[in-house]
BARO-759080 format. One line per field, with one value per residue: x negated, z negated, y negated of N, C-alpha, C, CB in turn; residue number from 1. Coordinates in pm, whole numbers, plus 50000, padded with zeros to 5 digits. Glycine has a CB too. Layout:
<sites>
n.xx	c(X:...)
n.zz	c(Z:...)
n.yy	c(Y:...)
ca.xx	c(X:...)
ca.zz	c(Z:...)
ca.yy	c(Y:...)
c.xx	c(X:...)
c.zz	c(Z:...)
c.yy	c(Y:...)
cb.xx	c(X:...)
cb.zz	c(Z:...)
cb.yy	c(Y:...)
num	c(NUM:...)
</sites>
This chain:
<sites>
n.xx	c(58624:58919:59266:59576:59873:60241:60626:60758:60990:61004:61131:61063:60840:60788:60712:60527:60459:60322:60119:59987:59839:59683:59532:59387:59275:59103:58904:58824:58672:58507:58332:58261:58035:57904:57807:57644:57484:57306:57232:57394:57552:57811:58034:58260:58352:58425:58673:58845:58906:58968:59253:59414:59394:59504:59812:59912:59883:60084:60324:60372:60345:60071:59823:59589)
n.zz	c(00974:01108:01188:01161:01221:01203:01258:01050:01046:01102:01393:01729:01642:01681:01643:01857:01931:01697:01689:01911:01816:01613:01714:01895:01673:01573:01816:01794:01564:01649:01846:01709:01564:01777:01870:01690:01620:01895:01845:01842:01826:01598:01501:01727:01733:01510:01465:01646:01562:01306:01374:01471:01294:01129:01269:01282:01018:00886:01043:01060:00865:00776:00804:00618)
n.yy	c(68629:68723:68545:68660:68594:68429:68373:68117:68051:67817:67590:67673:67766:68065:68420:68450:68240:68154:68355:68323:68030:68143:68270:68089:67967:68156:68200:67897:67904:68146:67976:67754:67871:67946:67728:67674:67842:67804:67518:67326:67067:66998:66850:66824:67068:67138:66988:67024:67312:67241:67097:67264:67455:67319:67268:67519:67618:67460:67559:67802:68142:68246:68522:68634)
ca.xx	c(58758:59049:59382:59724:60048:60378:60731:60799:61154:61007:61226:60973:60705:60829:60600:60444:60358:60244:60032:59858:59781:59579:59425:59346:59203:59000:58848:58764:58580:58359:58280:58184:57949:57807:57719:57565:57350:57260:57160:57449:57662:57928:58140:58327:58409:58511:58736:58914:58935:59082:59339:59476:59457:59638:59932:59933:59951:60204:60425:60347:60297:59947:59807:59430)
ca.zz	c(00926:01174:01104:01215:01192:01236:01209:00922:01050:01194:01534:01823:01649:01688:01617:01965:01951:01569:01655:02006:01747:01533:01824:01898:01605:01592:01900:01787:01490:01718:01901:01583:01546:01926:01913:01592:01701:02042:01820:01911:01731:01551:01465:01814:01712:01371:01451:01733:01446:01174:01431:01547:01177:01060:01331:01228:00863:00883:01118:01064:00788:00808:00726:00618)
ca.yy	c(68650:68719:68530:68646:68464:68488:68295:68139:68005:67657:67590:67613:67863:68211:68518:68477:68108:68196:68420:68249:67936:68185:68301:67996:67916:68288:68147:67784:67962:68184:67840:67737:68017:68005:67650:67666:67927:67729:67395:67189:66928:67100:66828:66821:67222:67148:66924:67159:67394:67176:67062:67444:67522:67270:67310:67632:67614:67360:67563:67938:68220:68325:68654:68642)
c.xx	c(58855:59173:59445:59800:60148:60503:60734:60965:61162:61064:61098:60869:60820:60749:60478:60348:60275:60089:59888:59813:59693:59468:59316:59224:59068:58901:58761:58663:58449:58296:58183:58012:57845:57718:57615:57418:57249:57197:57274:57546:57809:58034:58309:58430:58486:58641:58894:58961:59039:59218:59451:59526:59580:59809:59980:59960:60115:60318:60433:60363:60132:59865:59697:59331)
c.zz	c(01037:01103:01214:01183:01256:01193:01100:00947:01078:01351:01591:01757:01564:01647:01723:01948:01829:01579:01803:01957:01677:01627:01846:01850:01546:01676:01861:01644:01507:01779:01837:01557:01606:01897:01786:01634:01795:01983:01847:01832:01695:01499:01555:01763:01583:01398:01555:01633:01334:01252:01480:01394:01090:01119:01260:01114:00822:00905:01070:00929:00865:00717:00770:00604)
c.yy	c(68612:68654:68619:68574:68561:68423:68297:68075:67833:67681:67555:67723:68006:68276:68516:68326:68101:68251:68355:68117:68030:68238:68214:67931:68035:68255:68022:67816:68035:68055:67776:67799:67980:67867:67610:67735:67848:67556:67283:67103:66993:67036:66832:67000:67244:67059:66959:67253:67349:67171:67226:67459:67436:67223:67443:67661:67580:67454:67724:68058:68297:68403:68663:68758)
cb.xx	c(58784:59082:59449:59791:60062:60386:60840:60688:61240:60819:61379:60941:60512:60859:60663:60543:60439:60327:60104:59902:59872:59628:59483:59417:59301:59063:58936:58879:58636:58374:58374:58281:58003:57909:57792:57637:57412:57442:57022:57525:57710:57889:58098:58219:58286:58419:58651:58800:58812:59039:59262:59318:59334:59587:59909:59864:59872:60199:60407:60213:60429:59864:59895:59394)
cb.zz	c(00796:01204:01062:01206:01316:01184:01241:00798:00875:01214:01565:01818:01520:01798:01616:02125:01970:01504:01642:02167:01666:01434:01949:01874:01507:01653:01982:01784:01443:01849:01910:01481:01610:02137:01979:01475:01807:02176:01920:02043:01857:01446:01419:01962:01707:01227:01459:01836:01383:01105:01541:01626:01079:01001:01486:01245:00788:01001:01282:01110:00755:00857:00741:00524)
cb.yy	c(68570:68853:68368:68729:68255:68615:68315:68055:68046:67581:67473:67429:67778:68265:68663:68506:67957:68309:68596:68217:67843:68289:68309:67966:67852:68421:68129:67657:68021:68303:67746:67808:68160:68020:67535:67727:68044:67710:67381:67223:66753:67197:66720:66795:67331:67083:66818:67249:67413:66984:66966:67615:67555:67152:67328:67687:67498:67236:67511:67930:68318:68245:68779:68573)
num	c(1:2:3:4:5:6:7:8:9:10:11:12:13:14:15:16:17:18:19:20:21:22:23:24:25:26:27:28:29:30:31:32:33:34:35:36:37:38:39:40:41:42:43:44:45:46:47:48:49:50:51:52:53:54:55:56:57:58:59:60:61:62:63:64)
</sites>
């Protein structure tokens, strides 16, 4: 599951910075993924993840 984002009218997250936090967090999800696959300790990746998403929540509209 891809997010997008996009301003919700927080000062400092525009549509652009909206949407390179979901990126972000699109990314720290495949990570997720890879090192699962590969055997490797997944809390370091979850915790990269929580942290993106929950900037992002906070700050953003995001479109699931």
């Amino acid at each position: 599951m891809a997010l997008s984002a996009g301003s919700a009218g927080i000062p400092g997250y525009d549509d652009g910075t909206c949407q390179s936090l979901a990126d972000a967090y699109n990314d720290a999800v495949d990570n997720i993924e890879a090192a699962s696959l590969a055997g490797y300790d997944l809390e370091y990746q979850y915790t990269i993840a929580n942290n993106i998403y929950r900037e992002l929540s906070d700050n953003c509209l995001v479109i699931d």
